[in-house]
TORVEX-902463 format. One record per atom (N, C-alpha, C): residue number from 1; x, y, z; atom name. Coordinates in nm, 2 decimals, decimal comma. Example, Ala and Ser with C-alpha at 12.3 -4.5 7.8 and 13.67 -1.06 7.14 Angstrom:
% TORVEX-902463
<r 1; <1,32; -0,57; 0,78>; "N">,
<r 1; <1,23; -0,45; 0,78>; "CA">,
<r 1; <1,32; -0,33; 0,78>; "C">,
<r 2; <1,28; -0,22; 0,71>; "N">,
<r 2; <1,37; -0,11; 0,71>; "CA">,
<r 2; <1,29; 0,00; 0,79>; "C">,
END
This chain:
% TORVEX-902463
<r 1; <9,42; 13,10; 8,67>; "N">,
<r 1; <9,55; 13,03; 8,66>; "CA">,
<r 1; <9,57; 12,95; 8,80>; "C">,
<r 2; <9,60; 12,81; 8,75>; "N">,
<r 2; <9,64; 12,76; 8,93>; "CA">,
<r 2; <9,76; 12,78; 8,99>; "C">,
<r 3; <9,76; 12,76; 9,10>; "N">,
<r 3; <9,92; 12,79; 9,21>; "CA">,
<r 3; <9,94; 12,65; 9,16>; "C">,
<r 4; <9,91; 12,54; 9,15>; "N">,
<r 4; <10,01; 12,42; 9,11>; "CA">,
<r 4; <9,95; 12,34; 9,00>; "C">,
<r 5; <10,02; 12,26; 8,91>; "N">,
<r 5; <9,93; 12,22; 8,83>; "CA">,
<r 5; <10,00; 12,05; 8,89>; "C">,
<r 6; <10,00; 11,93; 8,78>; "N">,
<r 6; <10,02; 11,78; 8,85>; "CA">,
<r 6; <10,16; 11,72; 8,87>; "C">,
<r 7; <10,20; 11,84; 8,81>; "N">,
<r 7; <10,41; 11,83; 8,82>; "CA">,
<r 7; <10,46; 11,88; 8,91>; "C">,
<r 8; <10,40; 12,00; 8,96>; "N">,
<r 8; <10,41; 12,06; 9,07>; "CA">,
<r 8; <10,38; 11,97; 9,21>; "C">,
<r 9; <10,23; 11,93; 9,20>; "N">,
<r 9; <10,18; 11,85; 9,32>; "CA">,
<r 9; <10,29; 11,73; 9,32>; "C">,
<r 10; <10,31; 11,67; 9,24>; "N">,
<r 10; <10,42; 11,53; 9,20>; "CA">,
<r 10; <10,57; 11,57; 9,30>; "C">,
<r 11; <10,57; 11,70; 9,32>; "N">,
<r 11; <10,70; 11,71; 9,36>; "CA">,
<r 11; <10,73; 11,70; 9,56>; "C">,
<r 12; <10,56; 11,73; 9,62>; "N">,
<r 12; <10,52; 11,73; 9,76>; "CA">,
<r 12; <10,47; 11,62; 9,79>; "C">,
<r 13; <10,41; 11,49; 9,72>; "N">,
<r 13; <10,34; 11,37; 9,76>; "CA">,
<r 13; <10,39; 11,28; 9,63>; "C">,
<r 14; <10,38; 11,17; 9,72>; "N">,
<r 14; <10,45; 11,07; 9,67>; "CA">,
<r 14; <10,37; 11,02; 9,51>; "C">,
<r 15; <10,26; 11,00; 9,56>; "N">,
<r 15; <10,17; 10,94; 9,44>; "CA">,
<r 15; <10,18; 10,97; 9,34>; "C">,
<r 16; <10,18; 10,82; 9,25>; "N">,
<r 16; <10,18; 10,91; 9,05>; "CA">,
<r 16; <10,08; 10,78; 9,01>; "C">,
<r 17; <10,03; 10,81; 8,88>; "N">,
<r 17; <9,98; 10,78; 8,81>; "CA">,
<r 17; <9,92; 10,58; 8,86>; "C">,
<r 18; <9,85; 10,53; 8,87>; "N">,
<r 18; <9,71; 10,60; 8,88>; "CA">,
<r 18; <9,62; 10,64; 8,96>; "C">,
<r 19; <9,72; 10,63; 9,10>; "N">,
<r 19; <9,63; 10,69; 9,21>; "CA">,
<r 19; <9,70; 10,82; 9,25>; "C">,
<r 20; <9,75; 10,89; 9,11>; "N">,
<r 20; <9,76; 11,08; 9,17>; "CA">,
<r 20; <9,60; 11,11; 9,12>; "C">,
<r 21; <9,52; 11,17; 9,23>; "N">,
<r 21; <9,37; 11,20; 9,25>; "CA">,
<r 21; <9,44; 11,37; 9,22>; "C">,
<r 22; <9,45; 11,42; 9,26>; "N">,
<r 22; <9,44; 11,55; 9,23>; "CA">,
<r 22; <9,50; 11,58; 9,08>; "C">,
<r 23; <9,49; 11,72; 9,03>; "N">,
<r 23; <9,51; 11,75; 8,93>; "CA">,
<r 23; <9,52; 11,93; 8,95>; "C">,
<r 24; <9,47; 11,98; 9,02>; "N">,
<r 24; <9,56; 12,13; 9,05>; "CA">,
<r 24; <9,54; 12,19; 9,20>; "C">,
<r 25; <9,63; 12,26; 9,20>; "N">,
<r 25; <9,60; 12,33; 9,35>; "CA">,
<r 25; <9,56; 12,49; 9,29>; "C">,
<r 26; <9,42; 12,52; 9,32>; "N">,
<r 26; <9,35; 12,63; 9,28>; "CA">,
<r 26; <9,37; 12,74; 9,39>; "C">,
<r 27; <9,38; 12,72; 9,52>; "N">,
<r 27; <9,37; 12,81; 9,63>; "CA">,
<r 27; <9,47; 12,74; 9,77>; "C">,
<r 28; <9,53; 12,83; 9,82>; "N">,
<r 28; <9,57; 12,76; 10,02>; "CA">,
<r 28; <9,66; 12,89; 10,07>; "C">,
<r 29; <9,60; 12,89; 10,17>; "N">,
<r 29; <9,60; 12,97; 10,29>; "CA">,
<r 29; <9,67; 12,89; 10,38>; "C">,
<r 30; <9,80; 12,91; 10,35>; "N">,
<r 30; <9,91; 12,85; 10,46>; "CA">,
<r 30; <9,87; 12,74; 10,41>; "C">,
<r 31; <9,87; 12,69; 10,59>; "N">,
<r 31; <9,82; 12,50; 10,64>; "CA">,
<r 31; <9,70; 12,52; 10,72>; "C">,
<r 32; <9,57; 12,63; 10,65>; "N">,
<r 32; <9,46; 12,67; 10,71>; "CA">,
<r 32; <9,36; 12,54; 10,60>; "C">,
<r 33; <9,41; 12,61; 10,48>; "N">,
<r 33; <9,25; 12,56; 10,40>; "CA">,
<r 33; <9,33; 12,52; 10,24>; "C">,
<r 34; <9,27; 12,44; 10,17>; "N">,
<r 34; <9,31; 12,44; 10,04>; "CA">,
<r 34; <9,20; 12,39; 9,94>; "C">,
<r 35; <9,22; 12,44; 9,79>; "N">,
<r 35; <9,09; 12,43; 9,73>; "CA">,
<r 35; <9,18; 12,37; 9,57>; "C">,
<r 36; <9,14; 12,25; 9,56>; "N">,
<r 36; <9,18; 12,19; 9,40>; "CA">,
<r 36; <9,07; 12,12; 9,36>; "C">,
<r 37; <9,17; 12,04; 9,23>; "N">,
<r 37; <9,04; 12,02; 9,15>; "CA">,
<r 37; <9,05; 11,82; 9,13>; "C">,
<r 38; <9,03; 11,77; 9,11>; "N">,
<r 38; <9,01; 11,67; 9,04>; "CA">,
<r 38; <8,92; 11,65; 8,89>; "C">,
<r 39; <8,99; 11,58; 8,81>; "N">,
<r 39; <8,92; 11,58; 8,68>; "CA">,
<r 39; <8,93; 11,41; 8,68>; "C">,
<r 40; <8,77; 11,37; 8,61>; "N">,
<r 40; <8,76; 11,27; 8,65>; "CA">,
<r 40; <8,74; 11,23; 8,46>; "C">,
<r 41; <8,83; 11,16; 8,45>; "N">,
<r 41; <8,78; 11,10; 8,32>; "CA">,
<r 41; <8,71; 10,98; 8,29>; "C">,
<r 42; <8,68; 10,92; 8,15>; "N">,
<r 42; <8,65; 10,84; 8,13>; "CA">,
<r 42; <8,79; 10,71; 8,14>; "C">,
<r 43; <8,89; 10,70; 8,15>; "N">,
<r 43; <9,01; 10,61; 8,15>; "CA">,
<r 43; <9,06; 10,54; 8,21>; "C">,
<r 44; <8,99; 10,62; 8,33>; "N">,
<r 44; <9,06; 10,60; 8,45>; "CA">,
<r 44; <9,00; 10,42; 8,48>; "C">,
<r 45; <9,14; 10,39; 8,51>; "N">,
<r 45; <9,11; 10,19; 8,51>; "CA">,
<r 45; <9,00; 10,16; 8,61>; "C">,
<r 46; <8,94; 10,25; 8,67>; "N">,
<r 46; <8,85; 10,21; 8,82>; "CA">,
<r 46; <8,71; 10,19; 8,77>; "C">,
<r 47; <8,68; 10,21; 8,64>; "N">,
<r 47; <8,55; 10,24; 8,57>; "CA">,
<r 47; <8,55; 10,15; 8,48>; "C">,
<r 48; <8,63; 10,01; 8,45>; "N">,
<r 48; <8,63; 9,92; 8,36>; "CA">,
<r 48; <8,56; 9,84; 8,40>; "C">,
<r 49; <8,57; 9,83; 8,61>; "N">,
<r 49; <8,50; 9,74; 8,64>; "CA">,
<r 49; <8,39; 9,77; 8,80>; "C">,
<r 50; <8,42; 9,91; 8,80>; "N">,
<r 50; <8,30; 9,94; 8,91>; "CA">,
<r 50; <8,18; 10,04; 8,81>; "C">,
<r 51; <8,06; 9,93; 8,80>; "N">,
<r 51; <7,93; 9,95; 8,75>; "CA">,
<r 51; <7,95; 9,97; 8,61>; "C">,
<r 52; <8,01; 9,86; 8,51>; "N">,
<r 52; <8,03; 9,88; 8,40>; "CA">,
<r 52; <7,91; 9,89; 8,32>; "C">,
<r 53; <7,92; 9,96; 8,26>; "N">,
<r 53; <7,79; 10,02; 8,19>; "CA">,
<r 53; <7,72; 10,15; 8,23>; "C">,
<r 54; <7,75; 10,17; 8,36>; "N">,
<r 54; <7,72; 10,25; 8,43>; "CA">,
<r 54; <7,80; 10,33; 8,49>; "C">,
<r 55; <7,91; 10,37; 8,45>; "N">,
<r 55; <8,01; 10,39; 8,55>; "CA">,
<r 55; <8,03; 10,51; 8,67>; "C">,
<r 56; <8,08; 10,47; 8,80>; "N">,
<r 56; <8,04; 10,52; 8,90>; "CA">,
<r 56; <8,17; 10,54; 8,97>; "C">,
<r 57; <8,23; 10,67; 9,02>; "N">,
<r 57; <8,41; 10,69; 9,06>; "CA">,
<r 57; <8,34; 10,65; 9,19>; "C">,
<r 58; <8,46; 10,53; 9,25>; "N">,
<r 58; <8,47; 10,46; 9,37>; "CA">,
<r 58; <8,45; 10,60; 9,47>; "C">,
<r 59; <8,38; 10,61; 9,57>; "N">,
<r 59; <8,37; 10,68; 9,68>; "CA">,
<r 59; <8,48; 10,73; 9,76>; "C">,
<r 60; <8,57; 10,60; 9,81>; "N">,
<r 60; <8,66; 10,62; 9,85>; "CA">,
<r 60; <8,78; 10,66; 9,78>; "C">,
<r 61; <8,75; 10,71; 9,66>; "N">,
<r 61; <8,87; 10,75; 9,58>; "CA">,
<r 61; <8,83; 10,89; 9,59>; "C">,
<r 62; <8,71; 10,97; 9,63>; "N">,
<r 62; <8,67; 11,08; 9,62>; "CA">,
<r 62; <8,75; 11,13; 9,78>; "C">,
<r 63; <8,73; 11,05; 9,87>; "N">,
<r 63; <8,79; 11,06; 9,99>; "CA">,
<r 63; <8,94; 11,12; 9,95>; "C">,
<r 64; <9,05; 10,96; 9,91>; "N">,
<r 64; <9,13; 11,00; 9,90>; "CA">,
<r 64; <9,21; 11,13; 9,79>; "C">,
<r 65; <9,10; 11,18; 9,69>; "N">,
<r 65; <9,13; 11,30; 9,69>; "CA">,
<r 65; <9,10; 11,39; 9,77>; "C">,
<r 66; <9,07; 11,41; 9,85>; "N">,
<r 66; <9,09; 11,48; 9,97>; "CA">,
<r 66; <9,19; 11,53; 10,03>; "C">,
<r 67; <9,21; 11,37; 10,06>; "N">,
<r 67; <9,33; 11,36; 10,16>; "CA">,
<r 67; <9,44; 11,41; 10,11>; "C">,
<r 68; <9,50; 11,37; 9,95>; "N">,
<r 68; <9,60; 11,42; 9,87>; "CA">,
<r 68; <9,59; 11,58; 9,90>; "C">,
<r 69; <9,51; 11,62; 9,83>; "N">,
<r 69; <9,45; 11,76; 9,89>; "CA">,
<r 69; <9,52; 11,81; 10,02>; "C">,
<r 70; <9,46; 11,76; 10,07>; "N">,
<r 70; <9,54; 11,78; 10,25>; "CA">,
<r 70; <9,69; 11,75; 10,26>; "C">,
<r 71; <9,71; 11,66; 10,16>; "N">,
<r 71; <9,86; 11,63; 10,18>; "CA">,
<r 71; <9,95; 11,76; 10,13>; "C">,
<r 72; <9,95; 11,80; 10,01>; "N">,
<r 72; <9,99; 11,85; 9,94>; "CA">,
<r 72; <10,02; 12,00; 10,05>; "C">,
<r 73; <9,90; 12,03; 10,07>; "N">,
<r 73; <9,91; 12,15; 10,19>; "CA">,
<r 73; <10,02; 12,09; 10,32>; "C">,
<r 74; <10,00; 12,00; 10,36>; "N">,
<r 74; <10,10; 11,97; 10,48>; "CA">,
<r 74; <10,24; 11,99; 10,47>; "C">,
<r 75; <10,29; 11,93; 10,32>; "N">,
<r 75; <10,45; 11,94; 10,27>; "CA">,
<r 75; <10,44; 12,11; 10,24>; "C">,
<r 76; <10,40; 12,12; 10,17>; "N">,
<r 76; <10,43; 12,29; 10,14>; "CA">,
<r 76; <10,43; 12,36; 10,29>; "C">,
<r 77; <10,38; 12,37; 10,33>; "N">,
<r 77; <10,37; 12,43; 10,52>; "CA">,
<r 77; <10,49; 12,37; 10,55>; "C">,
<r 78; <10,52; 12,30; 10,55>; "N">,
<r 78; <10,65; 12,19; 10,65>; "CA">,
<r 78; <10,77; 12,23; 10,58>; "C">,
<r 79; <10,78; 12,26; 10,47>; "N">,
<r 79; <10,94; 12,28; 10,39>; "CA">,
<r 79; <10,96; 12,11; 10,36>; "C">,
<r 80; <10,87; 12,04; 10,40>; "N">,
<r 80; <10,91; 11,88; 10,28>; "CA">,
<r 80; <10,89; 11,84; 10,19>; "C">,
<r 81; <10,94; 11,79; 10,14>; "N">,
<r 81; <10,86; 11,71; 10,00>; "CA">,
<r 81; <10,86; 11,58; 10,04>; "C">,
<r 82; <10,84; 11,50; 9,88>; "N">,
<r 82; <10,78; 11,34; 9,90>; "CA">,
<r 82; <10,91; 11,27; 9,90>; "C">,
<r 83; <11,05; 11,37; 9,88>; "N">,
<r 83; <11,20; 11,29; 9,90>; "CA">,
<r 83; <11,21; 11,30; 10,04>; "C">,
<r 84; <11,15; 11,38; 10,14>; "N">,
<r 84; <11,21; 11,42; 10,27>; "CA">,
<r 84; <11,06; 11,25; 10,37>; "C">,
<r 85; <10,92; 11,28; 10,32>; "N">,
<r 85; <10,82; 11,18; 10,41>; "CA">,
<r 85; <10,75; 11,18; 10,31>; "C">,
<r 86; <10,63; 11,10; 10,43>; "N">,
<r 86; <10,49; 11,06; 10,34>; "CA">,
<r 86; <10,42; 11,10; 10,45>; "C">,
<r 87; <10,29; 11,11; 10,40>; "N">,
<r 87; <10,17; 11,18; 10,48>; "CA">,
<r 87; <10,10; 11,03; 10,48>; "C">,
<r 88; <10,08; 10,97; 10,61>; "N">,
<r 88; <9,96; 10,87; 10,62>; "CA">,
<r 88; <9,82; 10,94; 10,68>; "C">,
<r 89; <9,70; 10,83; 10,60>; "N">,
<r 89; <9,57; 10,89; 10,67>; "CA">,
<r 89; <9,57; 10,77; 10,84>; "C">,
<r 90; <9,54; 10,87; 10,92>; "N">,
<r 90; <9,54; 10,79; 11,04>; "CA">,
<r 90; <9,36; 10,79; 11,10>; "C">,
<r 91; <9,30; 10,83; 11,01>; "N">,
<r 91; <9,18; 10,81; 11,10>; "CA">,
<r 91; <9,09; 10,88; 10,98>; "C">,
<r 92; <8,94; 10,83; 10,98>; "N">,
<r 92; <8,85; 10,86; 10,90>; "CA">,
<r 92; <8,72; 10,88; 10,97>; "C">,
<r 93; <8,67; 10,98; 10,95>; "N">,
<r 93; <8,51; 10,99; 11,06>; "CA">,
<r 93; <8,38; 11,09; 10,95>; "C">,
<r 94; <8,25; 11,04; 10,98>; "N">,
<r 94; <8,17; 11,13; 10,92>; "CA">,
<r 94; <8,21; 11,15; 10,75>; "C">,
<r 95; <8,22; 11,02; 10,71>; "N">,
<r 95; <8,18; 11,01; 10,55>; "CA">,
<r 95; <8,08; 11,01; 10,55>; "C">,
<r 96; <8,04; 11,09; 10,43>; "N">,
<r 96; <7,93; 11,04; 10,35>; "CA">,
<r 96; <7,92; 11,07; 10,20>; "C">,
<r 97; <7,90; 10,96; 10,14>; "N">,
<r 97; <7,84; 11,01; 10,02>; "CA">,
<r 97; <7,74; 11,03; 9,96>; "C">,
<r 98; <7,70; 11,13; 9,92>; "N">,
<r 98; <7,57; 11,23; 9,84>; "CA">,
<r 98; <7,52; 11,24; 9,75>; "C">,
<r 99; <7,60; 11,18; 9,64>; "N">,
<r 99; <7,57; 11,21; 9,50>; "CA">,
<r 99; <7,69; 11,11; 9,43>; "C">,
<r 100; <7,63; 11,04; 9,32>; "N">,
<r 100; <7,71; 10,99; 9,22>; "CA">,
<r 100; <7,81; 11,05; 9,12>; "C">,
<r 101; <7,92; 11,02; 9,08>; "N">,
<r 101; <8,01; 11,09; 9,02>; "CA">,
<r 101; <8,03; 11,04; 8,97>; "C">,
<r 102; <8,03; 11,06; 8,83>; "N">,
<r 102; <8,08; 11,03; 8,69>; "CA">,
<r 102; <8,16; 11,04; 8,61>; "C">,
<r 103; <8,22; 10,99; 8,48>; "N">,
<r 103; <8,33; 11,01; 8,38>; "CA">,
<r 103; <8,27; 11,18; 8,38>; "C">,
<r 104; <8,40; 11,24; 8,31>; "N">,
<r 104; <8,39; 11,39; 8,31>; "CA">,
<r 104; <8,33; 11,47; 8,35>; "C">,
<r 105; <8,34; 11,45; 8,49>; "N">,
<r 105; <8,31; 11,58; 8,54>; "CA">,
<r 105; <8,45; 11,60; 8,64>; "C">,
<r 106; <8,45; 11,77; 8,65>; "N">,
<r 106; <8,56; 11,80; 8,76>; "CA">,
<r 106; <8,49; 11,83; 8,88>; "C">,
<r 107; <8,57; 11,77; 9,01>; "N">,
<r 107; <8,51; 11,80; 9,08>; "CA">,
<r 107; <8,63; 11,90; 9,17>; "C">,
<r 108; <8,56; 11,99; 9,25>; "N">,
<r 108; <8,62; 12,09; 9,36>; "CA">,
<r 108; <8,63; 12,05; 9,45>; "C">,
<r 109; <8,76; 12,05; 9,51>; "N">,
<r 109; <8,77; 11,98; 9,64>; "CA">,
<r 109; <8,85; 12,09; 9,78>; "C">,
<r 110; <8,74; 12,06; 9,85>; "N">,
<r 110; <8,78; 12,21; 9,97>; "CA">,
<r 110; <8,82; 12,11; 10,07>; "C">,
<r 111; <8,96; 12,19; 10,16>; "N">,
<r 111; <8,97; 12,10; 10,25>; "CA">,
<r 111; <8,98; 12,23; 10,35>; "C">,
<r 112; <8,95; 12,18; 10,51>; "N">,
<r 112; <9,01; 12,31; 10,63>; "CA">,
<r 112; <9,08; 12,22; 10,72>; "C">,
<r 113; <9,15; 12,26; 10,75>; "N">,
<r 113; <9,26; 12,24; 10,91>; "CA">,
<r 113; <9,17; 12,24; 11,00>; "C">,
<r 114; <9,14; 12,14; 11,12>; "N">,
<r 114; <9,04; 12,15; 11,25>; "CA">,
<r 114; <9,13; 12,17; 11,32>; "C">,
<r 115; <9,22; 12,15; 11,36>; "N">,
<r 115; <9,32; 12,16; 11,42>; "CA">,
<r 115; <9,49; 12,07; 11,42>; "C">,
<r 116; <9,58; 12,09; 11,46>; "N">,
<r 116; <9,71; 12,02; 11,50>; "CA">,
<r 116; <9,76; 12,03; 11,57>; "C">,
<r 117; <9,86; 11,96; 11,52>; "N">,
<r 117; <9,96; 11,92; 11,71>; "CA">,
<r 117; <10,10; 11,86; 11,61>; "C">,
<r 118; <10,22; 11,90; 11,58>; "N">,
<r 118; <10,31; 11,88; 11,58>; "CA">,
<r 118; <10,29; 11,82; 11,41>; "C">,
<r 119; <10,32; 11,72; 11,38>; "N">,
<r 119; <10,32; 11,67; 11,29>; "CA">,
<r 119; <10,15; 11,55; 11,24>; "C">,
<r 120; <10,08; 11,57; 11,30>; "N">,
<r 120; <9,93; 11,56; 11,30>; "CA">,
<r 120; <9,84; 11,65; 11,31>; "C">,
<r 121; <9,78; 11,62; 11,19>; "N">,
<r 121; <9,70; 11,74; 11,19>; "CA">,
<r 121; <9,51; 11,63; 11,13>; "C">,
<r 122; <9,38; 11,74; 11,17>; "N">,
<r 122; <9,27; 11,69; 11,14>; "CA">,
<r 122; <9,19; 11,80; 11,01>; "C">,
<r 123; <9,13; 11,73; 10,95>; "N">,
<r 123; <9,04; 11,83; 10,83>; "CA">,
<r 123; <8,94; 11,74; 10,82>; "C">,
<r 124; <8,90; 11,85; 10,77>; "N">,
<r 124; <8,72; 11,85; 10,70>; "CA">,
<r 124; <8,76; 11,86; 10,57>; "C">,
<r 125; <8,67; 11,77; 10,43>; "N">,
<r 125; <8,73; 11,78; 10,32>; "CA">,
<r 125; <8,54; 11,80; 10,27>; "C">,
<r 126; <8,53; 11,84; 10,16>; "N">,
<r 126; <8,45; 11,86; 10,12>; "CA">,
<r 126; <8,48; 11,84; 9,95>; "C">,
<r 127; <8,40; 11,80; 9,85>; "N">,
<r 127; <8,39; 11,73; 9,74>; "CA">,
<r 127; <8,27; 11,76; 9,68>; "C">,
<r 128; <8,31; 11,88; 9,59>; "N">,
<r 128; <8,16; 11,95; 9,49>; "CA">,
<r 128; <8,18; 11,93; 9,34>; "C">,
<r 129; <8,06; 11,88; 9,26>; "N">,
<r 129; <8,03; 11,88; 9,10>; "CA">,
<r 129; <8,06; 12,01; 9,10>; "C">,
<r 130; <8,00; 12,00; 8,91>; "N">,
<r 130; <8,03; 12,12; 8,86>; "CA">,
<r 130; <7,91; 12,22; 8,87>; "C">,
<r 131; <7,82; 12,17; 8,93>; "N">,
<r 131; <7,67; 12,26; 8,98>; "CA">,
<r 131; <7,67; 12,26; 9,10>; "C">,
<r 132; <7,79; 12,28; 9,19>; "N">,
<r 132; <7,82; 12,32; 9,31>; "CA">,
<r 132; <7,74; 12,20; 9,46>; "C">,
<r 133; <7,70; 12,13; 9,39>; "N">,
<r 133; <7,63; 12,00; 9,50>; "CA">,
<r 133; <7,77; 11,94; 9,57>; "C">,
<r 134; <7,69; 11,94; 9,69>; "N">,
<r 134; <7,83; 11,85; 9,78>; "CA">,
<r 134; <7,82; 11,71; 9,75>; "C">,
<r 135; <7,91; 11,61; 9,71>; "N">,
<r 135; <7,88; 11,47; 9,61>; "CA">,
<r 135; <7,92; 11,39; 9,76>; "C">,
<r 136; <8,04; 11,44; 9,84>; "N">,
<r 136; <8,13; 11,33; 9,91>; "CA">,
<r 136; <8,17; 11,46; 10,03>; "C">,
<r 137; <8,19; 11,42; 10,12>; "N">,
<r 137; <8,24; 11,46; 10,23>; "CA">,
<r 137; <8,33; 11,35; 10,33>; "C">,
<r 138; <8,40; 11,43; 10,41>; "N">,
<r 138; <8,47; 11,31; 10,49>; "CA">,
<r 138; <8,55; 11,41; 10,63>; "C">,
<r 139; <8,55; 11,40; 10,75>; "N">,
<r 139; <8,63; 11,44; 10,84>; "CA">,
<r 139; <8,79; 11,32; 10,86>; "C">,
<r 140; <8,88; 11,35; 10,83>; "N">,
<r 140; <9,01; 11,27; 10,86>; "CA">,
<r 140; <9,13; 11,36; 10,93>; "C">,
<r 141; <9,20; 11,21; 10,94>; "N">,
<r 141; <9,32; 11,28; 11,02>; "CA">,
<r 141; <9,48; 11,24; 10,92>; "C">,
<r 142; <9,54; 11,32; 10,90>; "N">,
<r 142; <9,69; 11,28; 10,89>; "CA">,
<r 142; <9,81; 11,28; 10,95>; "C">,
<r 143; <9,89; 11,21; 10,89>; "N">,
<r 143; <10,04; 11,24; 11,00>; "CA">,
<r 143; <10,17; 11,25; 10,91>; "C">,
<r 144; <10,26; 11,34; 10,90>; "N">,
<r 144; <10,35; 11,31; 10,80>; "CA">,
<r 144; <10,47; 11,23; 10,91>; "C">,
<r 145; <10,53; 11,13; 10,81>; "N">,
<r 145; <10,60; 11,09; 10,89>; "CA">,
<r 145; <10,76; 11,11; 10,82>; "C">,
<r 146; <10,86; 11,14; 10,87>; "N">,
<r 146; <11,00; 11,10; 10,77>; "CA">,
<r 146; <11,04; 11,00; 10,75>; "C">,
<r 147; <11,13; 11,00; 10,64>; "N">,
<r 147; <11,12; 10,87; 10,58>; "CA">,
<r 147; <11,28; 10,82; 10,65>; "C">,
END
């Protein structure tokens, strides 16, 4: 069973449809670590026109589930939601991507806390298939700010 499903997440970050990237919050330890899911369909509008025929989830959208990821943990730690701020990405370092990702598959997304300072914080996000291969990785930084 997950600690959040996309109604839940909807209520700590701003994002909806079609750039809500996450789809549950599986695991989080405080504002240490968090572990969700993304499910990647075939519908999704980003696959009409990146490698049609072939279709291939943008990279950087693997990223930004991440970050969502990380967001999601920051408002729950903080007592905000997405009526109180927004969480911006302020810095991106040591992407890479690994493996191609495709219509349906779900992918696991691990993120950890490197550290913080007030309302900035740094993580490591990590991005696994369903045969446990690392597809995407990314070290970033966020900030929530009030609105």
């Amino acid at each position: 069973m997950s600690l959040m499903n996309r109604e839940d997440i909807k209520k700590y970050i701003p994002h909806r449809d079609p750039m809500l990237l996450v789809d549950t919050i599986e695991e989080m330890d405080g504002d240490n670590s968090v572990v969700a899911t993304k499910i990647v369909s075939a519908d999704e509008p980003h696959f009409k026109g990146h490698f049609p025929g072939q279709p291939v989830m943008p990279g950087i959208l693997i990223v930004e589930s991440l970050a969502q990821a990380a967001g999601v943990m920051m408002f729950k730690h903080s007592g905000l939601t997405s009526e109180d701020a927004v969480v911006y990405f302020m810095k991106l370092d040591n992407v890479r991507f690994r493996k191609p990702v495709v219509p349906d598959t779900v992918l696991t997304l691990k993120v950890e806390k490197i550290k913080s300072k007030r309302d900035i914080a740094s993580f490591k996000g990590m991005a696994f298939n369903p045969e446990g291969e690392c597809v995407s990785e990314a070290e970033f930084m966020a900030k929530i700010m009030k609105k």
